[in-house]
gemmi code that builds the backbone of each chain (N, CA, C; Angstrom):
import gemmi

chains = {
    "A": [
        ("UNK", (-27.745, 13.131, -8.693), (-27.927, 12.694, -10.083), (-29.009, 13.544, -10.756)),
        ("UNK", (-28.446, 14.030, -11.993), (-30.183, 14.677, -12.459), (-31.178, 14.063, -13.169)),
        ("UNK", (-31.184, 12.816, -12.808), (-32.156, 11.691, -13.382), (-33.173, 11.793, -12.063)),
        ("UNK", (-34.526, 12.616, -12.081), (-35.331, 12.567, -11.365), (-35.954, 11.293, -11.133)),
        ("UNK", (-36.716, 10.434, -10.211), (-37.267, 9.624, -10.539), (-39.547, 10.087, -9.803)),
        ("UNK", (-40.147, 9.534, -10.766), (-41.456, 10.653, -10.174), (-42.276, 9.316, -9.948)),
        ("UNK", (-41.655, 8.008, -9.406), (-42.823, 7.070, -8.887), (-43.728, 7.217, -7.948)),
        ("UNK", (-43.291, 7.971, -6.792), (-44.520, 8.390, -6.368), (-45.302, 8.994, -6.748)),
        ("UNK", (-45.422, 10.009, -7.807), (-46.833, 10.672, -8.335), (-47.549, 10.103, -9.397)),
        ("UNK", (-47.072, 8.690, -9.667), (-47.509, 7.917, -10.740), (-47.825, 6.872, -9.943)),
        ("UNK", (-47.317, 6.926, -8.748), (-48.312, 5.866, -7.833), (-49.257, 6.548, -7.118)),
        ("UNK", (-49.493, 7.356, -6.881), (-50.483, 8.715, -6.076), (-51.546, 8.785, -7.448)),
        ("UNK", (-51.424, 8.758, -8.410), (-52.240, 9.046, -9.752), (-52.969, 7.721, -9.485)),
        ("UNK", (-52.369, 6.576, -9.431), (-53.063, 5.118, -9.744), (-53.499, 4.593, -8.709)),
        ("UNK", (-53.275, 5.574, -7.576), (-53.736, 5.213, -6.260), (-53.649, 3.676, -5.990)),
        ("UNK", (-52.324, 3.486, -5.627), (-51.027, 2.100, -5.973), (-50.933, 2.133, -4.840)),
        ("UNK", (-50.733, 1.403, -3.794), (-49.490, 1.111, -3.161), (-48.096, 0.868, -3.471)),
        ("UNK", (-47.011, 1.144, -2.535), (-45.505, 0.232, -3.162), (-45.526, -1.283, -3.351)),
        ("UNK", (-45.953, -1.907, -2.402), (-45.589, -3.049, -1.873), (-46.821, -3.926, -3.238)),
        ("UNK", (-47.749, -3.147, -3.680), (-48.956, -3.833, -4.852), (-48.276, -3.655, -5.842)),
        ("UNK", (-47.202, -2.706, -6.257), (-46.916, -2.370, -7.379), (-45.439, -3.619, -7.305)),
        ("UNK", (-44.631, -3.217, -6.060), (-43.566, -4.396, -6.264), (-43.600, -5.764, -6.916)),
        ("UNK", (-45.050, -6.124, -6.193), (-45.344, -7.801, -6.414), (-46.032, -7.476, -7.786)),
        ("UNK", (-46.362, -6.964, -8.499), (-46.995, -6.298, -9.901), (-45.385, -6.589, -10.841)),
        ("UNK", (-44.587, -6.103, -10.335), (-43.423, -5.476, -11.202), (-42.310, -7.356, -10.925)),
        ("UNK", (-42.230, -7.563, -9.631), (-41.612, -9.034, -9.558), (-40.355, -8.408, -8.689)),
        ("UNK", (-40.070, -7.712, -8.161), (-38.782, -7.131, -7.709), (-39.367, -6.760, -5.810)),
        ("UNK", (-38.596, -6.411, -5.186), (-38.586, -6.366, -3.729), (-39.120, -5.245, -3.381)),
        ("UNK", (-39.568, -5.184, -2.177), (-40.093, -3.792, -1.671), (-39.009, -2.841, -1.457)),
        ("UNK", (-37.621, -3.631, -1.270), (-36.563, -3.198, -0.770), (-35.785, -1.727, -2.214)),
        ("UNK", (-36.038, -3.147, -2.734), (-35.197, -2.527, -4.413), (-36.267, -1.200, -4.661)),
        ("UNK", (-37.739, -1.431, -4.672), (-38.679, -0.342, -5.446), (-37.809, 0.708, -4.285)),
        ("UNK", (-37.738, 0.303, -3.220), (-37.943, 1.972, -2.010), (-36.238, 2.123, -2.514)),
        ("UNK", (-35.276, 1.692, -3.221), (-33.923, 2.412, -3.595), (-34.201, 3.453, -4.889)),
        ("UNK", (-35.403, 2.811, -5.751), (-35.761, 3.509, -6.885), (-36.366, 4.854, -6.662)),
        ("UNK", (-37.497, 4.443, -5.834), (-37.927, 5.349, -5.607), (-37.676, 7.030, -4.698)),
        ("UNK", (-36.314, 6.678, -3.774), (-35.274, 7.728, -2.935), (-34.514, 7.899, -3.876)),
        ("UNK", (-34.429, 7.750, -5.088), (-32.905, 8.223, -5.739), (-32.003, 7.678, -5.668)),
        ("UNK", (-31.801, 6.279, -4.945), (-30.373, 5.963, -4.636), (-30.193, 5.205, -5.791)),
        ("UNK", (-30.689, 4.553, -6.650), (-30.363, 3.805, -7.686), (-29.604, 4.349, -8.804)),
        ("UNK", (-28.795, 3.448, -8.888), (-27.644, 3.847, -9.637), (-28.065, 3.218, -11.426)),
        ("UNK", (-28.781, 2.860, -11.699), (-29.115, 2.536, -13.086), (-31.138, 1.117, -12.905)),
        ("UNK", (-31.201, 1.388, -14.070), (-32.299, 0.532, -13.822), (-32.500, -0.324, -15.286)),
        ("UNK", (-32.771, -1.710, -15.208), (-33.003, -2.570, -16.139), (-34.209, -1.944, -16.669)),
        ("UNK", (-33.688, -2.370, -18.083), (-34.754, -2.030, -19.072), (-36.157, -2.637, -18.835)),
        ("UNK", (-35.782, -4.281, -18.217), (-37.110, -5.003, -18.007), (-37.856, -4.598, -17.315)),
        ("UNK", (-36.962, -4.333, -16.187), (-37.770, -3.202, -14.803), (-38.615, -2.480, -15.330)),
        ("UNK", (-38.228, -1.302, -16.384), (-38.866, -0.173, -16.107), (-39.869, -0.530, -17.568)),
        ("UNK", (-39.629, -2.136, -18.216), (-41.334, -2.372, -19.155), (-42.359, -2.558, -18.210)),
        ("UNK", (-41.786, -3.171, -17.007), (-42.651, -3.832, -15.740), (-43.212, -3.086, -15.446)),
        ("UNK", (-42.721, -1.980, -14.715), (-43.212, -0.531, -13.962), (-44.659, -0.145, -14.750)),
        ("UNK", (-43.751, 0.388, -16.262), (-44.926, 0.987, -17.239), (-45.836, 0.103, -17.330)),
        ("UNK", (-45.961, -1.057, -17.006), (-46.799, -2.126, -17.607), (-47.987, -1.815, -16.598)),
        ("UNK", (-47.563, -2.060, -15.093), (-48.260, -2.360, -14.400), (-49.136, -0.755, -13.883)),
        ("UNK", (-48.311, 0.399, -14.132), (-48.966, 1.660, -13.739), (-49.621, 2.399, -14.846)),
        ("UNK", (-49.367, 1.629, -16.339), (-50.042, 1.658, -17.388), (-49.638, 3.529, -18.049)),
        ("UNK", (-47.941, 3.518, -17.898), (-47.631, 4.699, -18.458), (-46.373, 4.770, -19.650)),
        ("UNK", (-45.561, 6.201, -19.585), (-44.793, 5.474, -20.547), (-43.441, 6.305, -19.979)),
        ("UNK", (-41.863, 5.761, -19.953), (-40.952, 5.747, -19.160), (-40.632, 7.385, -18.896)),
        ("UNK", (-41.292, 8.331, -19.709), (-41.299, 9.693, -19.307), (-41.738, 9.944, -18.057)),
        ("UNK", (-42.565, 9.543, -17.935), (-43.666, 9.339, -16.966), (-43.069, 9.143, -15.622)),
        ("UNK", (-42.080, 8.552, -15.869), (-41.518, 8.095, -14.351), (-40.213, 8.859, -14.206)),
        ("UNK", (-39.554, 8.844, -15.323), (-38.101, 9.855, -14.998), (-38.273, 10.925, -16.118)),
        ("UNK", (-37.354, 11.748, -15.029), (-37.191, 13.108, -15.883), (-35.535, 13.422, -15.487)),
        ("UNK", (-35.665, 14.132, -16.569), (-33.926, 14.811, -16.511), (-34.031, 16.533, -15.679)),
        ("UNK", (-33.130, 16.775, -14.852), (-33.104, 17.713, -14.621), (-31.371, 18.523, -14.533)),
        ("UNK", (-30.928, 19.561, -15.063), (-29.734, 19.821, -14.823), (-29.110, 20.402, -13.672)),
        ("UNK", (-30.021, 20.962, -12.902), (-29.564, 21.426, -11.400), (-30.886, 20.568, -10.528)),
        ("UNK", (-30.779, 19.382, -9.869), (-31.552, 19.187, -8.860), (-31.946, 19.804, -7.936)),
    ],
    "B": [
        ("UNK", (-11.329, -22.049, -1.276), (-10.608, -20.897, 0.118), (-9.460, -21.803, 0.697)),
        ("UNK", (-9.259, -23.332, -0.040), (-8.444, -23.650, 0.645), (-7.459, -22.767, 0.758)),
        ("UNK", (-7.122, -22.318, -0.029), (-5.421, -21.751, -0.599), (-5.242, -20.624, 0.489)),
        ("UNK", (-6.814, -19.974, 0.451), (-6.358, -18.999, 1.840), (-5.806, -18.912, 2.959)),
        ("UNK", (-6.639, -20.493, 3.280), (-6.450, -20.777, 4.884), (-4.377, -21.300, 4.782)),
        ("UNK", (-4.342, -21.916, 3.680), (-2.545, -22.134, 3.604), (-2.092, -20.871, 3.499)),
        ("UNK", (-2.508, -19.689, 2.862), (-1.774, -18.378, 2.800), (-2.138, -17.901, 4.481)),
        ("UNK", (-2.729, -18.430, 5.087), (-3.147, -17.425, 6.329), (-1.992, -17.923, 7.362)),
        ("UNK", (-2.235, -19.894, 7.213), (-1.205, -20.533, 8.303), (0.167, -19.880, 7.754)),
        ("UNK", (0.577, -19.764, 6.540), (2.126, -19.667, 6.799), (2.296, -18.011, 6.815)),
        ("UNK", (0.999, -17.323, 6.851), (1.646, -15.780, 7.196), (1.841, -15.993, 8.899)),
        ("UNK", (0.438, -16.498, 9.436), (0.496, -16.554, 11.059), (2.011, -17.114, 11.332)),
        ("UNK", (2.511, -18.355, 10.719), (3.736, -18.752, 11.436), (4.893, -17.887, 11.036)),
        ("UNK", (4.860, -16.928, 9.805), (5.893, -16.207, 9.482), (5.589, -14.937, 10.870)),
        ("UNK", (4.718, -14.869, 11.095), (4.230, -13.793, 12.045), (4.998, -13.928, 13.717)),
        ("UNK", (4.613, -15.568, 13.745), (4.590, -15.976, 15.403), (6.273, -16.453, 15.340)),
        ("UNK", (6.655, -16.818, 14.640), (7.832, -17.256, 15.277), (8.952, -16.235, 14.459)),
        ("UNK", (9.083, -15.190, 12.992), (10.063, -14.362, 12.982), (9.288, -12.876, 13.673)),
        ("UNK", (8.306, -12.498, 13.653), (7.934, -10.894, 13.708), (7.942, -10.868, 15.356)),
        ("UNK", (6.751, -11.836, 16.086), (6.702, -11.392, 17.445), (8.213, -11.144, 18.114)),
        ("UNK", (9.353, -12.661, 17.710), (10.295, -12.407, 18.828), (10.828, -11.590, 18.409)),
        ("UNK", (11.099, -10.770, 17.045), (12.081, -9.660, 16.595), (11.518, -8.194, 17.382)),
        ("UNK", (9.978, -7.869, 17.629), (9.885, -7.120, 18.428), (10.497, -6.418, 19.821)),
        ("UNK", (10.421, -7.275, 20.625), (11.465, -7.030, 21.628), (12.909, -7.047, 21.665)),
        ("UNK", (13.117, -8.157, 21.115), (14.716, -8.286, 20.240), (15.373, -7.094, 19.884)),
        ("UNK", (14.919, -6.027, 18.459), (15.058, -5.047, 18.185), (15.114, -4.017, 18.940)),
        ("UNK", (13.893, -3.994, 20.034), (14.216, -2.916, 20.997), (15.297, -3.156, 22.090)),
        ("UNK", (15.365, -4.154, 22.711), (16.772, -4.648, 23.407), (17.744, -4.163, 22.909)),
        ("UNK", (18.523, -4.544, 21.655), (19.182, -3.731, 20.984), (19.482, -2.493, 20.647)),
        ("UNK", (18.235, -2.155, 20.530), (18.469, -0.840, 20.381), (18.975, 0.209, 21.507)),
        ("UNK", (18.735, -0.474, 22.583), (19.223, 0.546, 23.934), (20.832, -0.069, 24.109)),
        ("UNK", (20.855, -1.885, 23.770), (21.912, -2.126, 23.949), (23.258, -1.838, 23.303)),
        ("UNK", (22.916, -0.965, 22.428), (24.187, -1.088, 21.120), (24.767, 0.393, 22.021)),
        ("UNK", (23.938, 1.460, 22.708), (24.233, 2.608, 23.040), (25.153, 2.158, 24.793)),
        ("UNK", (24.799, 1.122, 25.378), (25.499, 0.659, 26.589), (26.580, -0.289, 26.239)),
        ("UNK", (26.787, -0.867, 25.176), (27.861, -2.018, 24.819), (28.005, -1.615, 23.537)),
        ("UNK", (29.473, -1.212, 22.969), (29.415, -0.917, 21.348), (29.867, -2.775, 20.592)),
        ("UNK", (30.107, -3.436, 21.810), (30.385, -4.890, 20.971), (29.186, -5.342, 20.109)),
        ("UNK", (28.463, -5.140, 20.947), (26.707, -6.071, 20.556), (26.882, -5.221, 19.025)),
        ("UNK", (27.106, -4.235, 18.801), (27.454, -3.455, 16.988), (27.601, -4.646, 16.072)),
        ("UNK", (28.873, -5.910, 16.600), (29.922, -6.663, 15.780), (28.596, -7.869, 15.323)),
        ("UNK", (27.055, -7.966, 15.769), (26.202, -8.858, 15.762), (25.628, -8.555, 14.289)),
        ("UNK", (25.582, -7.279, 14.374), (24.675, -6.810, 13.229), (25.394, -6.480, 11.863)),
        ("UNK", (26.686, -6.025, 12.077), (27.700, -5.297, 10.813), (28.748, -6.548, 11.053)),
        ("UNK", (29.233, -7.041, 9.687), (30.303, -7.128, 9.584), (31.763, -6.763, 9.376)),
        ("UNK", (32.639, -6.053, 10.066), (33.187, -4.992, 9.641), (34.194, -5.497, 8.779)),
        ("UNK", (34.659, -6.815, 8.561), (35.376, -7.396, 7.599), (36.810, -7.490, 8.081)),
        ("UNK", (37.638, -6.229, 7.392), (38.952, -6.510, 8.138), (39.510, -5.987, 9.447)),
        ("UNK", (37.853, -5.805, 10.350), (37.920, -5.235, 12.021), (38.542, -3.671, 12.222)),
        ("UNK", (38.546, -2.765, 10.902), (38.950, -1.980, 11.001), (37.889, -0.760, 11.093)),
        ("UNK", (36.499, -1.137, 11.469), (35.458, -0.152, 11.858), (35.315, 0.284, 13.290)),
        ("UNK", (34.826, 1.008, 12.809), (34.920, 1.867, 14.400), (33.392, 1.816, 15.241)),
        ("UNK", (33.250, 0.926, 15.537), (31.585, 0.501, 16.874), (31.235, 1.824, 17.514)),
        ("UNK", (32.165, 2.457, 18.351), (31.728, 3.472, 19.314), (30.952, 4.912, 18.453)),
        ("UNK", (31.257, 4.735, 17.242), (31.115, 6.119, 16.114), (29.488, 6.073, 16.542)),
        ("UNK", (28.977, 7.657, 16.269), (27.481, 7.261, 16.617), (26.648, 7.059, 15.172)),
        ("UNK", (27.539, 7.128, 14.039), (26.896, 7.302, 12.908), (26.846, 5.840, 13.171)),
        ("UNK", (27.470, 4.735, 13.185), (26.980, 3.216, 13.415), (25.847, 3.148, 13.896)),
        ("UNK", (25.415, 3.835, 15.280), (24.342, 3.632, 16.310), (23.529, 4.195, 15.332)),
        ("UNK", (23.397, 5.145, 14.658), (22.387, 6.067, 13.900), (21.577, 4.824, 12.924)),
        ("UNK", (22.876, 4.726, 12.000), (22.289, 3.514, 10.798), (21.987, 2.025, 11.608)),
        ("UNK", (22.420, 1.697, 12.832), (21.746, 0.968, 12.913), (20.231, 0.961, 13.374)),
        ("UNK", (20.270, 2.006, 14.172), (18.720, 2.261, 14.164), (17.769, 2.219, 13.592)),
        ("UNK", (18.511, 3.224, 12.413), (17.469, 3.665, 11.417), (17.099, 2.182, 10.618)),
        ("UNK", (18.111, 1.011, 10.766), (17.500, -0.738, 10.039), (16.894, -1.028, 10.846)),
        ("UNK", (16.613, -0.752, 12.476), (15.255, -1.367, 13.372), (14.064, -0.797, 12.867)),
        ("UNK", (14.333, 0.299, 12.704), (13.273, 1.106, 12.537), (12.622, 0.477, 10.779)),
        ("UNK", (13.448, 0.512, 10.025), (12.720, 0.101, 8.905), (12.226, -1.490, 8.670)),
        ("UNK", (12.858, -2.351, 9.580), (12.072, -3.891, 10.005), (10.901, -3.462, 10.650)),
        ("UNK", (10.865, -2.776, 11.499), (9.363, -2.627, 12.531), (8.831, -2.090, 11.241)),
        ("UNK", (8.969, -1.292, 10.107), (8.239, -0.584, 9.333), (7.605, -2.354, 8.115)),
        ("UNK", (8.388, -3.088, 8.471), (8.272, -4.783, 7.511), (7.115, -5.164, 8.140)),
        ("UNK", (7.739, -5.499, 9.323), (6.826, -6.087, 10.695), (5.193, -5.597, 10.600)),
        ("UNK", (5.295, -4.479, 10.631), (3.878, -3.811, 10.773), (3.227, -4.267, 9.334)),
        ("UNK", (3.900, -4.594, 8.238), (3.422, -4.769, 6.606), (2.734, -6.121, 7.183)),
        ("UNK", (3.500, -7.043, 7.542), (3.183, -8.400, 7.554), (1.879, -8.286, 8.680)),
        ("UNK", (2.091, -7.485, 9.653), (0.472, -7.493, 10.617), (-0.643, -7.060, 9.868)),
        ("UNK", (-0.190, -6.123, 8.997), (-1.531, -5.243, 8.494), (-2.165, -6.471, 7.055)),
        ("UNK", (-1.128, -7.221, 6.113), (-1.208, -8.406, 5.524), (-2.555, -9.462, 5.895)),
        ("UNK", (-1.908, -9.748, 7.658), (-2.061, -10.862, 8.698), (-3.968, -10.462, 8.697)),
        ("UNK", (-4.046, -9.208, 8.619), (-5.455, -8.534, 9.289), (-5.657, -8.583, 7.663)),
        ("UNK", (-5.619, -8.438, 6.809), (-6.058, -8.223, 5.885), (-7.105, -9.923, 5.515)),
        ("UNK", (-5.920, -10.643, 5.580), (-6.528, -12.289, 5.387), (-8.085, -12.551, 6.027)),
        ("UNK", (-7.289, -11.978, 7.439), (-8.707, -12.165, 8.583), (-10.256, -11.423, 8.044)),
        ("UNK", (-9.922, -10.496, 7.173), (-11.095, -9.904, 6.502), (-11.374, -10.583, 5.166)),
        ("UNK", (-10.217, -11.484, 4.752), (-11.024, -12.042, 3.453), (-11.788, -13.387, 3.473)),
        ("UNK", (-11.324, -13.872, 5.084), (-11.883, -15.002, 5.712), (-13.448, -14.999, 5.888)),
        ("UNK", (-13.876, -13.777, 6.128), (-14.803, -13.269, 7.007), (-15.290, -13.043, 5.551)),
        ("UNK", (-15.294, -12.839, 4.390), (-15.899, -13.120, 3.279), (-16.147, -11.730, 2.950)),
        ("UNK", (-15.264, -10.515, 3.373), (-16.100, -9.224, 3.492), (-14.717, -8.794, 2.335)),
        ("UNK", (-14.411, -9.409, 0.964), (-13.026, -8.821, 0.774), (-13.398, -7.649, -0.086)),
        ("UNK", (-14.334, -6.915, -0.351), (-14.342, -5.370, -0.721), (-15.062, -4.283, -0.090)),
        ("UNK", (-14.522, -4.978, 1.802), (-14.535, -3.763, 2.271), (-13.903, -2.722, 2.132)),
        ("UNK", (-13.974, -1.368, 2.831), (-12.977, -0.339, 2.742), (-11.551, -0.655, 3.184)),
        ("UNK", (-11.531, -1.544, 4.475), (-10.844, -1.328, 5.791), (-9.313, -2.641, 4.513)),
        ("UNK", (-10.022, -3.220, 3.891), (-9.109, -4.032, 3.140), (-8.383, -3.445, 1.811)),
        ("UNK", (-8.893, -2.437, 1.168), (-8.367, -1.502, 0.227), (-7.401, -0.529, 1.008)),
        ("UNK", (-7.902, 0.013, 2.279), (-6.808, 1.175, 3.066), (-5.646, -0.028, 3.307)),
        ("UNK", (-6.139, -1.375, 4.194), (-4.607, -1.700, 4.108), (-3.731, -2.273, 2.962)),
        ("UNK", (-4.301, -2.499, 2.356), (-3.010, -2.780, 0.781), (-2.386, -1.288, 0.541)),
        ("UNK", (-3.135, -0.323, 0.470), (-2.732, 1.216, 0.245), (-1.862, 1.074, 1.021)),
        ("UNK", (-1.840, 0.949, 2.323), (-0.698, 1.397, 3.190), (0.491, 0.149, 2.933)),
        ("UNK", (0.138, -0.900, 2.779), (1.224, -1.830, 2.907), (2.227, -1.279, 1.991)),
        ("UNK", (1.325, -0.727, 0.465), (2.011, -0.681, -1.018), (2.917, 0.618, -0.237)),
        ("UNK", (2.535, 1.479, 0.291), (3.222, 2.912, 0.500), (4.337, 2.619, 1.312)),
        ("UNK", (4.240, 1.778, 2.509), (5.274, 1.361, 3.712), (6.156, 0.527, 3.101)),
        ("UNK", (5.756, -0.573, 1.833), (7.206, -1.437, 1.317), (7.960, -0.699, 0.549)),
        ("UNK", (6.808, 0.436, -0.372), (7.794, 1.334, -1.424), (9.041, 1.961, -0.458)),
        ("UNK", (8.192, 2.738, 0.162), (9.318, 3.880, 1.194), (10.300, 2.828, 2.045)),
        ("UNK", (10.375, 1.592, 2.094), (10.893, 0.981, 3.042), (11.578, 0.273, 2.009)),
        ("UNK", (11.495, -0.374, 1.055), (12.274, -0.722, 0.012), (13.478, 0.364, -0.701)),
        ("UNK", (13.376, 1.574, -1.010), (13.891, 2.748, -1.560), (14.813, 3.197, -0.198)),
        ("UNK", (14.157, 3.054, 1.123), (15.473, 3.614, 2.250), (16.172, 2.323, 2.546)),
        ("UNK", (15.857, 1.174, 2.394), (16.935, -0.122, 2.529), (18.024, 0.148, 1.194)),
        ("UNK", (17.579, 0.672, 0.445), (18.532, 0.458, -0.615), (20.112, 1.973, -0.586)),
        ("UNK", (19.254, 2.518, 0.037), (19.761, 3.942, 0.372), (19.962, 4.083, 1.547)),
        ("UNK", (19.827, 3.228, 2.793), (20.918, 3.151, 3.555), (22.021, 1.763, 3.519)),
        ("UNK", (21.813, 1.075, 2.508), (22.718, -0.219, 2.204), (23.938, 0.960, 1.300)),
        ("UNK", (23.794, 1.783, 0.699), (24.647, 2.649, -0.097), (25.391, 3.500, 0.261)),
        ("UNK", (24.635, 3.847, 1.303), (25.390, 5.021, 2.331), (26.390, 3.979, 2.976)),
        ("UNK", (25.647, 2.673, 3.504), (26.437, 2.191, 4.497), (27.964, 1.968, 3.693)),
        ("UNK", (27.677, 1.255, 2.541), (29.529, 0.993, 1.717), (30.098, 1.958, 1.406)),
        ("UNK", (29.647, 3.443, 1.714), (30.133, 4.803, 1.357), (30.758, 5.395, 2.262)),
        ("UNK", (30.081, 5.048, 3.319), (30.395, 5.399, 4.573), (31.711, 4.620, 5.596)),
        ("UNK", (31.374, 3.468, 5.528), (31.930, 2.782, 6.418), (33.150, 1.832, 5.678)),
        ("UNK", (32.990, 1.544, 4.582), (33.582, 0.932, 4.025), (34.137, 1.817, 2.266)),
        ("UNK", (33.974, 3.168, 2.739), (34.408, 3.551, 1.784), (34.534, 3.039, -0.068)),
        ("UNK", (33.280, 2.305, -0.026), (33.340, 1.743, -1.497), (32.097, 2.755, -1.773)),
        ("UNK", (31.896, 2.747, -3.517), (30.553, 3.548, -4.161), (30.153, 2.539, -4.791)),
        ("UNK", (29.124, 1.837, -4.383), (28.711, 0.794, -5.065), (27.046, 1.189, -5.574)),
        ("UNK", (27.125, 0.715, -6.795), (25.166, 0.912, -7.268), (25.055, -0.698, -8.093)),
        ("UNK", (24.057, -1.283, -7.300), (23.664, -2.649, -8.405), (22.649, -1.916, -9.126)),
        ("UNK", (22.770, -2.661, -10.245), (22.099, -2.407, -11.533), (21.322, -3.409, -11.807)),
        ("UNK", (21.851, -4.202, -11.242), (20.674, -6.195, -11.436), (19.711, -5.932, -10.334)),
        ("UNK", (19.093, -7.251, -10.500), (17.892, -7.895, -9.423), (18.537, -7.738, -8.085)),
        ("UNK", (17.779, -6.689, -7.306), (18.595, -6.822, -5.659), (16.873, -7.093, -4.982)),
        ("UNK", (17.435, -7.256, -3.787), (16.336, -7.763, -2.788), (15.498, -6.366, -2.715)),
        ("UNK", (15.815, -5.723, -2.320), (15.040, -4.078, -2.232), (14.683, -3.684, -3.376)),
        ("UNK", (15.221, -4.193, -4.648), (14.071, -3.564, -5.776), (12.768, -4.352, -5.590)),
        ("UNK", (13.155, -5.842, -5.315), (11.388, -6.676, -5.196), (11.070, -6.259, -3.808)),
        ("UNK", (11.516, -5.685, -3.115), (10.213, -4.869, -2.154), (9.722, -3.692, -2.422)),
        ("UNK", (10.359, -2.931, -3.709), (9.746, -2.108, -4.039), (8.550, -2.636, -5.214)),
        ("UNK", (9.307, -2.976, -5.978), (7.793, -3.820, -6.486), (6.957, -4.439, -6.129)),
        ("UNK", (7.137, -4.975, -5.020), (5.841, -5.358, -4.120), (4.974, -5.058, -3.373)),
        ("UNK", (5.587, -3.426, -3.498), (4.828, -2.226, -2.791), (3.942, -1.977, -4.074)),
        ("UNK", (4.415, -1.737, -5.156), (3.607, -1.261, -6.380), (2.775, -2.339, -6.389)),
        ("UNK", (2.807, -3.492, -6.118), (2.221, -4.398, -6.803), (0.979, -4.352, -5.604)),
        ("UNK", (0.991, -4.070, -4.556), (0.185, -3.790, -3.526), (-0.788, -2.600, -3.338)),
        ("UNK", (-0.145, -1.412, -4.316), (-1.088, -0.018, -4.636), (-1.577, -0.151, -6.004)),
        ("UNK", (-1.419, -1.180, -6.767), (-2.290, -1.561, -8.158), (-3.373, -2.052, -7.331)),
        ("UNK", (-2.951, -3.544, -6.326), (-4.118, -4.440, -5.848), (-5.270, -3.518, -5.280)),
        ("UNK", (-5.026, -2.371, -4.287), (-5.433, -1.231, -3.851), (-6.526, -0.544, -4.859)),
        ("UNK", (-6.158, -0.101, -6.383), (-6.697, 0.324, -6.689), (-7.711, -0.217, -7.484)),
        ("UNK", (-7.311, -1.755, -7.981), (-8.210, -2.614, -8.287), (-9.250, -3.133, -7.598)),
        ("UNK", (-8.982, -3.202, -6.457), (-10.359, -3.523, -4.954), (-11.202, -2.136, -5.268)),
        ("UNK", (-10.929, -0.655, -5.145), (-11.483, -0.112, -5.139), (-12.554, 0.408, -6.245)),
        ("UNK", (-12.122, -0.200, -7.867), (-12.721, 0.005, -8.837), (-14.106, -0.788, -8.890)),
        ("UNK", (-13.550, -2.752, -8.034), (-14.241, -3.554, -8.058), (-15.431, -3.180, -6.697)),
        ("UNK", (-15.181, -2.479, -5.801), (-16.091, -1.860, -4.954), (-16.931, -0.967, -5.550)),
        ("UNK", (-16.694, -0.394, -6.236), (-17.543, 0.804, -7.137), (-18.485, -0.207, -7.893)),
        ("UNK", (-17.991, -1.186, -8.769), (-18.451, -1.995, -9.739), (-19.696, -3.038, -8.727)),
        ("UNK", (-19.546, -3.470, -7.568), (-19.921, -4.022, -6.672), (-21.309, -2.911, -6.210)),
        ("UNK", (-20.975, -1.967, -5.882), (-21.896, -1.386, -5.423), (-23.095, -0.576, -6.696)),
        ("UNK", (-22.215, -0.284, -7.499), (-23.079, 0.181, -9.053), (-24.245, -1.246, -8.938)),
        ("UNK", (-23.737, -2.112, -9.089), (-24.403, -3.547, -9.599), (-25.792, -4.151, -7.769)),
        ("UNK", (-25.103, -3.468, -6.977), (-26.032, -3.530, -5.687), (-27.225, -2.787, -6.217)),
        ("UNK", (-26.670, -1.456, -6.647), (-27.819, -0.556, -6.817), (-28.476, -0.322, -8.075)),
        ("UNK", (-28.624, -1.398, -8.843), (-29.304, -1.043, -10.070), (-30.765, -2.182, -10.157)),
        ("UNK", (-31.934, -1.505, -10.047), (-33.139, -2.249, -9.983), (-33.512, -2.686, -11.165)),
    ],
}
model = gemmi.Model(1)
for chain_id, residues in chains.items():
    chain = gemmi.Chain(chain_id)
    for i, (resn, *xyz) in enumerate(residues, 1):
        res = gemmi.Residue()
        res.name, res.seqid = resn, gemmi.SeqId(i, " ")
        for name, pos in zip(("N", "CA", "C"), xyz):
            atom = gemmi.Atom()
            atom.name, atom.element = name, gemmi.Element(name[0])
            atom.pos, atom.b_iso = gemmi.Position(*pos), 0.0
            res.add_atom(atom)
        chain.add_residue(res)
    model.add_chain(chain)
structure = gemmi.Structure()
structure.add_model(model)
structure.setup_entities()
């Protein structure tokens, strides 16, 4: 997919854990670690106010587009 | 799920008491029609007794109708297994989309050669050219093959849709 996703360097920036940010956001450790490998196939809008909310960024921040991965 | 478990009992008994004994049955026959041309007079009616049993084109076409029941037979097992997976609550696995695929492909092709060796046979043996144009039994097994590679492709859309909806956080 060329929907990058860059939560780990926005959790490496906020010096986050996953599992602090999950229970932050309301969703599973399970679900963040699909987001965060790429396997996710779309993401709720609420999700990703949650995300920004809690890592205090803005949805650029976390995805990027790329045309050749 | 009641309805299942009634669709499951009367496939199992359509299973246990016409498919198992026709198994051996069919093959008995089949060696027997080549050692006795009478056992022929079980399966064909020749009408005014003026067919000929010993011909091997008889032995041929009759074969070739064992062969396309075992091709039924196997529909109704792969059916039989299909249930057993919707029991098991797993109904958009893969293993349940491949068998509707195959059932839909085995009734089409098995519907289309019943009808085309029922044609040959009054052409052949009985020298008539007959084509129905109405409702025959082999057109609804061909539609029930189609109607089995729609179901096929609808499981598989709803698997996509299933798994899109797994994976969206």
């Amino acid at each position: 997919m060329p929907i990058l996703i860059n939560l780990d360097v926005m959790l490496a920036k906020r010096k986050m854990q996953s599992n602090e940010l999950a229970d932050l956001v309301g969703i599973t450790a399970a679900n963040l670690s699909i987001l965060k490998t790429g396997k996710a196939k779309a993401i709720r809008f609420s999700t990703l106010e949650a995300i920004c909310k809690a890592l205090d960024c803005q949805p650029a921040d976390i995805l990027e587009f790329h045309e050749h991965p | 799920m009641r309805k299942l478990t009634i669709l499951k009992s009367l496939v199992d008994f359509i299973w246990i008491i016409t498919c198992i004994p026709l198994i051996p049955i069919l093959l008995f026959f089949a060696v027997y029609i080549f050692i006795n041309d009478e056992a022929i007079s079980l399966f064909i009616n020749s009408g005014d007794g003026a067919m000929d049993f010993s011909s091997v084109w008889t032995k041929v076409f009759l074969i070739l109708l064992f062969v396309l029941i075992y091709v039924v037979i196997y529909c109704v097992y792969l059916f039989r297994k299909t249930l057993r997976t919707f029991q098991q609550r797993k109904p958009f696995s893969t293993a349940v989309i491949d068998n509707f695929n195959t059932i839909g492909k085995l009734l089409v092709i098995s519907g289309i050669s019943f009808s085309l060796l029922v044609f040959s046979y009054k052409l052949v043996f009985k020298a008539k050219f007959e084509i129905s144009l109405g409702v025959t039994p082999y057109l609804g097994i061909v539609c029930l093959g189609l109607f089995f590679l729609v179901l096929s492709e609808v499981f598989k859309i709803a698997k996509t849709a299933k798994e899109e909806n797994e994976l969206t956080v």
